[in-house]
KETORFI-704979 format. One line per field, with one value per residue (C-alpha): residue number from 1; x, y, z. Coordinates in steps of 0.02 Angstrom, whole numbers, plus 32768, in hexadecimal, padded with zeros to 4 digits. Example, Ala and Ser with C-alpha at 12.3 -4.5 7.8 and 13.67 -1.06 7.14 Angstrom:
BEGIN
k	1, 2
c1	8267, 82AC
c2	7F1F, 7FCB
c3	8186, 8165
//
This chain:
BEGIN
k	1, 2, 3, 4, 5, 6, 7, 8, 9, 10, 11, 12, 13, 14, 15, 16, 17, 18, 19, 20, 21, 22, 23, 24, 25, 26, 27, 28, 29, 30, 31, 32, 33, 34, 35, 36, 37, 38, 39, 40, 41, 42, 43, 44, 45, 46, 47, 48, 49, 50, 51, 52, 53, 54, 55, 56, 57, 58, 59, 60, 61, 62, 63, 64, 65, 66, 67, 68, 69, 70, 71, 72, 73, 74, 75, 76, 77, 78, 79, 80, 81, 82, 83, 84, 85, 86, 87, 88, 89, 90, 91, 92, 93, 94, 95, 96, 97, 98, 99, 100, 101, 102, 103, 104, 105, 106, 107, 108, 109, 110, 111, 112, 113, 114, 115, 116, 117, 118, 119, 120, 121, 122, 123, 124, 125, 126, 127, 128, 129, 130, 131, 132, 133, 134, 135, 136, 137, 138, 139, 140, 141, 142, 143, 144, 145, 146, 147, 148, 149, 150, 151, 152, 153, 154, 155, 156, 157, 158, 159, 160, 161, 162, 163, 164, 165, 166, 167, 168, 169, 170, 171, 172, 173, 174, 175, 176, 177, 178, 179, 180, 181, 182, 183, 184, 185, 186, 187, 188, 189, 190, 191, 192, 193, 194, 195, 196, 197, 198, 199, 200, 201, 202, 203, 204, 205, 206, 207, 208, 209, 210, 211, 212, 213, 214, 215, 216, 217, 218, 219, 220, 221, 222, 223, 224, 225, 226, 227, 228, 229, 230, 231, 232, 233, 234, 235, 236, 237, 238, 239, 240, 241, 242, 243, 244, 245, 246, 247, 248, 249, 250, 251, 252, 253, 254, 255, 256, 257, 258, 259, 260, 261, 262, 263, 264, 265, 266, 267, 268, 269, 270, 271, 272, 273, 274, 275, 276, 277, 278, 279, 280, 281, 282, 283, 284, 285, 286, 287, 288, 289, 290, 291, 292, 293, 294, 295, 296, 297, 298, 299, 300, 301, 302, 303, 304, 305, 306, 307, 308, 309, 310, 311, 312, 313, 314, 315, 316, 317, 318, 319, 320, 321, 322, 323, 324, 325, 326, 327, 328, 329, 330, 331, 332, 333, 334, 335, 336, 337, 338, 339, 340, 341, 342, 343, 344, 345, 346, 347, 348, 349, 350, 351, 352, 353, 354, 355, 356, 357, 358, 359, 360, 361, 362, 363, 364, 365, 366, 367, 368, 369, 370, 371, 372, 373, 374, 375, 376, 377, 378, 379, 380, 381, 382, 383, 384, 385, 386, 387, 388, 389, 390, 391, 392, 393, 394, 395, 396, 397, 398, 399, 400, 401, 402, 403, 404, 405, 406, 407, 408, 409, 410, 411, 412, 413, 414, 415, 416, 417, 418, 419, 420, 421, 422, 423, 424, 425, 426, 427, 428, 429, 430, 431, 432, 433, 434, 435, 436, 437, 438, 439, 440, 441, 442, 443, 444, 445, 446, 447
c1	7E03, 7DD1, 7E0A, 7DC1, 7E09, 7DE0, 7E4E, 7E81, 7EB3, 7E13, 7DAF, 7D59, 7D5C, 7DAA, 7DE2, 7E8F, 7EF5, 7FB2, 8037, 8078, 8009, 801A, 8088, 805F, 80EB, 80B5, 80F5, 80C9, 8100, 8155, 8182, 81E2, 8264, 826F, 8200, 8198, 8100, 8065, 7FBB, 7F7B, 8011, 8006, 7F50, 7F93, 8025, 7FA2, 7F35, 7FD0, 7FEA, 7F3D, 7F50, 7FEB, 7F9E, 7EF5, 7F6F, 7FCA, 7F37, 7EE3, 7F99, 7FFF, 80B4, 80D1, 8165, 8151, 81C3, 81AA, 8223, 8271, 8274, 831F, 8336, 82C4, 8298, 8255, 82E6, 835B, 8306, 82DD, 83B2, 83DC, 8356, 838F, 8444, 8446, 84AD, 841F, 844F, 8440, 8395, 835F, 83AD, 8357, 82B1, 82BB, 82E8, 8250, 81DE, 820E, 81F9, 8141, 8121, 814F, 80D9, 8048, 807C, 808D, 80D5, 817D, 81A6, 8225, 8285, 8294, 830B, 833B, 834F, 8407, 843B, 83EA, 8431, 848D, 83CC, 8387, 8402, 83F3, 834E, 834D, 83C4, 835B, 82D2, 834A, 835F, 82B5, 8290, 8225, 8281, 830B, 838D, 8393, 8414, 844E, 83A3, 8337, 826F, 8204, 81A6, 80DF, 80B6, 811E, 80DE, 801C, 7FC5, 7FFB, 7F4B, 7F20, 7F2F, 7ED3, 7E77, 7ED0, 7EED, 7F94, 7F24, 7EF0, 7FA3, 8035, 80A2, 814A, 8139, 81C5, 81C6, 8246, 81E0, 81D1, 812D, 80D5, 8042, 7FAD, 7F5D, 7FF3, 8044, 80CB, 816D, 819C, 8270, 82C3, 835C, 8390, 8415, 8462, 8444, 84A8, 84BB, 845D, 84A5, 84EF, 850F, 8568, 8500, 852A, 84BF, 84FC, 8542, 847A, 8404, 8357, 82AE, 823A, 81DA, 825F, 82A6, 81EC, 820A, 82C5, 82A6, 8208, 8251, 82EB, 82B0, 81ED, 8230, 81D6, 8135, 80E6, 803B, 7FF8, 8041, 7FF6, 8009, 7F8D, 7F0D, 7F61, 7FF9, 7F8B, 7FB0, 802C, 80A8, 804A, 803A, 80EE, 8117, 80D1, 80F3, 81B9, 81B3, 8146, 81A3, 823F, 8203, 8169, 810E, 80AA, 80D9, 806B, 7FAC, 7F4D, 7F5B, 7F02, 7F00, 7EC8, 7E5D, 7E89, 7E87, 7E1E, 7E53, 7DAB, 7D72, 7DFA, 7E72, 7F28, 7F96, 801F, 7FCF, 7F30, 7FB1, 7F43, 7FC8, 7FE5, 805A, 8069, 80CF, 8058, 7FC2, 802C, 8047, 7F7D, 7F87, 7F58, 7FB6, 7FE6, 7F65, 7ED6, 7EF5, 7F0D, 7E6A, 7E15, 7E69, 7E0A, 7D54, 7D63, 7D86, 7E1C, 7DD5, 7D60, 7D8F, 7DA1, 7D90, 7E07, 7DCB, 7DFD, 7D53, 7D5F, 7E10, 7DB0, 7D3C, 7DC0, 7E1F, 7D94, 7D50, 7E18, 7E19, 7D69, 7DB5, 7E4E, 7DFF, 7D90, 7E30, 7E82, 7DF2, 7E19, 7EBE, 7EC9, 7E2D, 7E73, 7E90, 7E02, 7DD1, 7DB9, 7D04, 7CEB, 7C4C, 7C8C, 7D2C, 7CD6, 7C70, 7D20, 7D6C, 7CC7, 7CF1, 7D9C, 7DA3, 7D4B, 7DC7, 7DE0, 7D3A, 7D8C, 7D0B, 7C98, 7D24, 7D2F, 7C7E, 7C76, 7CEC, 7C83, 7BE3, 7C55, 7C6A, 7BC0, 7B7C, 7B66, 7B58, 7BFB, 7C75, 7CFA, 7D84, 7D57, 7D40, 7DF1, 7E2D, 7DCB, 7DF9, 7EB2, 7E8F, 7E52, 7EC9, 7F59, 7EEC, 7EA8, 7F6E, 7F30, 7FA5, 7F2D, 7F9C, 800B, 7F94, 7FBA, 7F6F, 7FC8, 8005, 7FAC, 8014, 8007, 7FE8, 7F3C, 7F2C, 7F33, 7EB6, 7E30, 7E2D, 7E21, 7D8A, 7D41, 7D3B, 7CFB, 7C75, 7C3D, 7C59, 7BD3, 7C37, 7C25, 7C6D, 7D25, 7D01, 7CE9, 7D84, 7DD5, 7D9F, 7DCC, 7E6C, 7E7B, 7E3B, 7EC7, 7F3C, 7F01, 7E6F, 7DC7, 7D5E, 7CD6, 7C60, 7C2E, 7BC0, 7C61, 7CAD, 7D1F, 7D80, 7DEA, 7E00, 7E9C, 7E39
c2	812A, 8077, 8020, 7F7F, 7F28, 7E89, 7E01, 7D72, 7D0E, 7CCF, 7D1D, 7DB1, 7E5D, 7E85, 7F18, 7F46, 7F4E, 7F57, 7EF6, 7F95, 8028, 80B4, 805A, 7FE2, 7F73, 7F67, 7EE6, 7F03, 7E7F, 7EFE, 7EF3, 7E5F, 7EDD, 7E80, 7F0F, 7FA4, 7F7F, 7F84, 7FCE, 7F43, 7F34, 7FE9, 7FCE, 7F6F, 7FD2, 806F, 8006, 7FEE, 80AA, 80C2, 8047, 8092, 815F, 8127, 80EF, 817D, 81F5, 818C, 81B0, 8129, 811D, 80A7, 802D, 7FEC, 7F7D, 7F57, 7EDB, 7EEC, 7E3B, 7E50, 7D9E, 7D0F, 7CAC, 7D34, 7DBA, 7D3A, 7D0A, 7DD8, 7DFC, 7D64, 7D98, 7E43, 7E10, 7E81, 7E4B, 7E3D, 7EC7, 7F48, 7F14, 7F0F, 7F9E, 8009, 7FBF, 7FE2, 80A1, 809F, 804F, 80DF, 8164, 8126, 8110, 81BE, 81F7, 81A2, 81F9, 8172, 817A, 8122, 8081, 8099, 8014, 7FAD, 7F2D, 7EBB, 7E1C, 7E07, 7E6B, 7DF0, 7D59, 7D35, 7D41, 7CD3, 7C51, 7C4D, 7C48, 7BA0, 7B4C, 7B7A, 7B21, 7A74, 7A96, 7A76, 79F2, 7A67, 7A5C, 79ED, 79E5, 7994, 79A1, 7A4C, 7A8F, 7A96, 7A91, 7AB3, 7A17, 7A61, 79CB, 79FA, 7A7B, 7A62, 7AFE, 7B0A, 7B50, 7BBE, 7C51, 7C22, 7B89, 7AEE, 7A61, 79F7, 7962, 79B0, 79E3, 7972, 796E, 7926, 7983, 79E4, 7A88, 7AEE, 7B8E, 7C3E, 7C37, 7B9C, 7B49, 7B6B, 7AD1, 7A67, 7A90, 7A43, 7A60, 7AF9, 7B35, 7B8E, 7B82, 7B56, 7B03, 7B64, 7B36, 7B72, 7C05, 7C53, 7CCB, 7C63, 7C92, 7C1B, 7BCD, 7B26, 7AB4, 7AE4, 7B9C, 7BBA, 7C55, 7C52, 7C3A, 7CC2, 7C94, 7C95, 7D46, 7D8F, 7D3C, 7D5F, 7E2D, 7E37, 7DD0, 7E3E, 7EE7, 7EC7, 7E35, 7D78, 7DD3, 7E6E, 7EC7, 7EB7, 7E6E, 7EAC, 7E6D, 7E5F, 7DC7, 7D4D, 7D42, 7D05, 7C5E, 7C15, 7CA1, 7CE6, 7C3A, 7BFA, 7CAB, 7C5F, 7BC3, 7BD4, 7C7E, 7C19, 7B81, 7BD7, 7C3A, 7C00, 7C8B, 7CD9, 7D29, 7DB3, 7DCA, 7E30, 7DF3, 7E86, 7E5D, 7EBD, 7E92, 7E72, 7EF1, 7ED2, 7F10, 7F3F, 7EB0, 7E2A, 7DF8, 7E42, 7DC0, 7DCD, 7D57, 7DD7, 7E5E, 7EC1, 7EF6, 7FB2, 8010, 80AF, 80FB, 80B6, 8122, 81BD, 81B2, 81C0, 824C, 8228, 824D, 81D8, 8217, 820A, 8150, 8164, 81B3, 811D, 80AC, 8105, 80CC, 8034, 7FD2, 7F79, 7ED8, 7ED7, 7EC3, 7F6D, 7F69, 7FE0, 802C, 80C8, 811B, 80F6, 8154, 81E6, 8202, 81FE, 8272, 82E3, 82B6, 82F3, 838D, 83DE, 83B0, 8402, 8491, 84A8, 84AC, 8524, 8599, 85AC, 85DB, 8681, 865B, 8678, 85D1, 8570, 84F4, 8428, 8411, 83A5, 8354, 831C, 82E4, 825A, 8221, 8203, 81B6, 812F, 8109, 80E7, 809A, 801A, 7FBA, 804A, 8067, 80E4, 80FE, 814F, 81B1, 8209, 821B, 826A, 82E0, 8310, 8324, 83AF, 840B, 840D, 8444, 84F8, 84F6, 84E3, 858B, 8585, 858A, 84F6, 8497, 84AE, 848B, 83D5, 83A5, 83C6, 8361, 82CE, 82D3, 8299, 81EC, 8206, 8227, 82A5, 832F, 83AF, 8417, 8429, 8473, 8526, 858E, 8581, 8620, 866A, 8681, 873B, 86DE, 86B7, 873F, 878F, 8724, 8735, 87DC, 87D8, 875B, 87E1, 885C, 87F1, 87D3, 8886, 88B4, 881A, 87A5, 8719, 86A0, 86FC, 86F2, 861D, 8614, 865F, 8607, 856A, 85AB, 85CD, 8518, 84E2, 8538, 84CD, 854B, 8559, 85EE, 861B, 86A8, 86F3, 878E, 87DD, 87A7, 8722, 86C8, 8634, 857E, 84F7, 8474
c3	83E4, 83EA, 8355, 8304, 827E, 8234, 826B, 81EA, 8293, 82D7, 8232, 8296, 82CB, 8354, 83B2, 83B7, 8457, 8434, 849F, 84E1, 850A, 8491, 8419, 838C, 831D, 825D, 81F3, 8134, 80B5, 8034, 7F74, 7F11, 7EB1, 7E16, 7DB5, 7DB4, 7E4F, 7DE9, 7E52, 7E95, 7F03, 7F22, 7F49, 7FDD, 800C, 801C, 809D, 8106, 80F1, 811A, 81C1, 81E7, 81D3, 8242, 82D6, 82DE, 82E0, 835E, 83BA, 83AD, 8392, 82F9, 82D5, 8225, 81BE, 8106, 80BD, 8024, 7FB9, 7F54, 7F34, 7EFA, 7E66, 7DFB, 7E2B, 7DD0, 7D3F, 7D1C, 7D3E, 7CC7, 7C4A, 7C3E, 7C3F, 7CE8, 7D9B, 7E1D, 7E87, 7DF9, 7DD0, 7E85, 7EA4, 7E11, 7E48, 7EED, 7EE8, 7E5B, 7EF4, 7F71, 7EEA, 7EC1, 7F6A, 7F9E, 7EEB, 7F35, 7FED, 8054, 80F8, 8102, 817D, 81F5, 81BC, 8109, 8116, 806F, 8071, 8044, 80DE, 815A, 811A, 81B6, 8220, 81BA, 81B3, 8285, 8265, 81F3, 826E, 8318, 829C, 8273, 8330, 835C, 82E0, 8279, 81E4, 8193, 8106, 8053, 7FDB, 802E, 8013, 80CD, 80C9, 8159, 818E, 818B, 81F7, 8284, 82A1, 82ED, 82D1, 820E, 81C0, 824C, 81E0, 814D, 8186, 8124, 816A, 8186, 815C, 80AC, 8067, 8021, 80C0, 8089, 7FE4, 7FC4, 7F80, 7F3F, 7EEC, 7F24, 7EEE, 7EDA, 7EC6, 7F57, 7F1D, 7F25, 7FD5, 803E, 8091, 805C, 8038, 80CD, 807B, 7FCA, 7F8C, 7EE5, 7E34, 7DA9, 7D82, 7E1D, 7EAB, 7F3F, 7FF5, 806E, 80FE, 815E, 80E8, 8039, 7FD0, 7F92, 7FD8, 803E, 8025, 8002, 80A3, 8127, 8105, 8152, 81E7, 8207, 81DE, 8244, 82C8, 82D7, 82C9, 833A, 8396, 83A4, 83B7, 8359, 8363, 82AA, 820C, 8153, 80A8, 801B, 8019, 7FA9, 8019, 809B, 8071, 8061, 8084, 8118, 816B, 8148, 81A4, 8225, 823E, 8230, 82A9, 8327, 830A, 8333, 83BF, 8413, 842A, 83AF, 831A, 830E, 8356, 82B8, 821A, 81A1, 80D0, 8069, 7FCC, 7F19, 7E8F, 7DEA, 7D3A, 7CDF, 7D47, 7D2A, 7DA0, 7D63, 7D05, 7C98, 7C28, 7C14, 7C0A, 7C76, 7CE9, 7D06, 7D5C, 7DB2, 7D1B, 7CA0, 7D12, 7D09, 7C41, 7C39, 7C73, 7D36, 7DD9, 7E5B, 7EE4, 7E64, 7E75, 7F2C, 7F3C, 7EC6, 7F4F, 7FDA, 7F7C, 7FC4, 8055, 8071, 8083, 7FD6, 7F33, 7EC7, 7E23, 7DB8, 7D17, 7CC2, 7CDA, 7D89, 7D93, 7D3E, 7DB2, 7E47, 7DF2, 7DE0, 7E8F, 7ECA, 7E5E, 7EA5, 7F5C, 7F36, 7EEB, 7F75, 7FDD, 7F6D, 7F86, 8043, 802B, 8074, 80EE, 81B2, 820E, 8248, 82D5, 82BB, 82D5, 834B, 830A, 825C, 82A5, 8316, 8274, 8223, 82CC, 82CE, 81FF, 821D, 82C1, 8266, 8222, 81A9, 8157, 80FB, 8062, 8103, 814D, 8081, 8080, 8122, 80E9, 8043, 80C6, 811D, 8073, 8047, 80FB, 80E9, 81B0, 81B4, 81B9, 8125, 8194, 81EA, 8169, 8141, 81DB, 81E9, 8139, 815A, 81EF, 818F, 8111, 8193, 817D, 80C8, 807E, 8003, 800C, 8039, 80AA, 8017, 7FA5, 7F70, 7EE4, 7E4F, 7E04, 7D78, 7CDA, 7C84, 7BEA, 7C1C, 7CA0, 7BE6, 7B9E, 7C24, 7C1B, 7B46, 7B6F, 7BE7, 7B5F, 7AEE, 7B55, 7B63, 7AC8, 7A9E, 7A37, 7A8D, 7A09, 7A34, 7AD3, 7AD3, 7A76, 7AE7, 7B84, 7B1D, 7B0B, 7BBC, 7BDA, 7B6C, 7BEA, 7C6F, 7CC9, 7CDA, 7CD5, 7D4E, 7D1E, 7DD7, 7DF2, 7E35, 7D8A, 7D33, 7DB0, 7D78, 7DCC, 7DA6, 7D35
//
């Protein structure tokens, strides 16, 4: 397969050639475990799965880390709101992260490292930078200088010339309009978590601890690095300028974001109260994959706009797929056909046109050319991209409670009282099937 992705480095598409043949090193900027991730982050976390599932089925052996954020500005105002000590929040939050990430059936990293546990990289890190004049220290705090460092912008196209150099900042999070030097290190306040480090008891920046994981675990220089499109700048540049400031060499040579996610077309903001999370989809009454499968509607790099009627027809959209599945279940094994597959290869391989790849797999259903059984066997073979569970789907087992009803409906029918017999198929409705009057007779379908 020859892939293509769009390349945030140079702003074009390019095709992908890995440092080492037949193996590619993923970093994926991962979750801020301070709270429940609401779906626009998982938006982005299913595009790296989606990245990650298209390399290995174009063969590829995959190294992938995902860092886990378990300390920063917002972890410590969340423990001190809710009277909590920081590692029992994260820790909550983070085993709620792997549990809807496992409901949503994405493949897990190799590695996910938390910040606390690499304090020691990071701190060599921060003093190779001093080293190198590329940063400094204030009042035990230490700030990367942005104008030591030349190619600051390359990523996202700002220029040195254009930002407040000498401005100190000392935010997680702060303003993109208002850059400058940004914390490495910061010295404590009261009543925050402190860890020693030569410059002052205080803890690190949220930027540095990207650079110190992925550094450690991929070495200086990786194949691609992921995250979603507002943590292109500044997070994504200040990853680079104090890995490449440390090192020399480059950090890593694709940068892939993916797009933001719209609420009934408004950005999500607390202050809207718009924000939803993946518990909050399940309580209406949806599953996981159907939001997965809304996900796969759109590329990566455009905006997708969430609404609930949109959900509904994904849901419905997964349900006929499944059911079309379900229907094979007893049919003898098939071959991949060999034509359909290359359609899906040419949607993916470029850079993940994924909305194609699902609509080449509903042209395969409706191609009556097509034997049954091989069908089955393509779609299962899509699905190890797609992340839909398909190879998992079995028939549910029909209760004798409405075994018992479908055949009281069936004698209703002949006996002509038809009004019986619609009750009754509502009440089989009610019980979670549908019925499907065939000339070979009733025959009943999961709803």
């Amino acid at each position: 397969m020859a892939l293509t992705f769009y390349n945030q480095l140079g702003k074009a598409e390019q095709e992908f050639k890995p440092l080492r043949p037949g193996e590619v090193s993923l970093y994926a900027c991962g979750p801020t475990v301070y709270d429940y991730v609401h779906i626009g982050n998982w938006r982005t976390f299913i595009f790296d799965d989606l990245l990650r599932r298209t390399l290995l089925y174009a063969g590829l052996k995959v190294t992938e880390v995902m860092n886990i954020t378990d300390i920063d500005d917002k972890i410590i105002a969340r423990a001190s709101e809710n009277g909590l000590p920081i590692g029992k929040l994260t820790a909550k939050y983070t085993a709620q992260f792997f549990a809807d990430r496992d409901k949503l059936n994405i493949l897990p990293a190799e590695y996910y490292p938390r910040a606390t546990d690499h304090l020691g990289g990071m701190i060599k890190l921060i003093e190779k930078l001093i080293a190198g004049d590329k940063a400094y220290v204030e009042d035990g705090s230490v700030y990367f200088a942005i104008d030591q460092f030349p190619d600051y912008g390359k990523l996202s196209g700002v220029k040195i010339a254009d930002l407040k150099t000498n401005a100190r900042v000392n935010n997680d999070e702060f303003n993109k309009n208002a850059p400058g030097d940004f914390a490495l290190w910061k010295a404590v306040k009261p009543g925050e978590p402190s860890y020693d480090s030569p410059w002052s008891q205080g803890r690190p920046g949220w930027h540095i601890e990207c650079s110190a994981m992925s550094m450690e675990h991929l070495g200086d220089t990786f194949d691609l690095h992921t995250g979603g499109i507002d943590l292109l700048f500044p997070h994504h540049e200040n990853e680079i300028a104090q890995s490449e400031g440390a090192s020399g060499a480059p950090l890593a040579h694709y940068f892939l974001e993916g797009e933001h996610l719209m609420i009934e077309g408004e950005k999500m903001s607390k202050s809207l109260g718009n924000i939803l999370t993946l518990r909050e989809i399940e309580e209406m009454g949806y599953s996981p994959l159907d939001l997965r499968y809304l996900f796969l509607t759109a590329k990566y790099r455009q905006s997708l706009n969430f609404t609930w009627e949109s959900l509904t027809g994904a849901k419905t959209a997964r349900h006929k797929l499944n059911n079309f599945l379900i229907d094979l279940t007893d049919i003898k094994k098939g071959t991949i056909d060999t034509a359909y597959q290359n359609k899906f290869r040419e949607k993916i391989e470029a850079d993940l046109n994924i909305p194609q790849a699902l609509a080449i797999a509903w042209q395969l259903i409706d191609d009556k050319q097509i034997d049954p059984a091989d069908k089955k066997a393509t779609l299962l073979d899509f699905d190890r991209v797609l992340g839909l569970g398909l190879v998992e789907l079995k028939p549910t087992e029909i209760s004798a409670d409405v075994e018992t009803l479908l055949i009281a409906r069936e004698q209703a029918r002949n006996e002509g009282n038809f009004a019986r017999a619609d009750k009754l198929r509502a009440e089989i409705e009610s019980n979670g099937w549908l019925v499907d009057d065939t000339a070979s007779g009733p025959k009943l379908k999961q709803k």
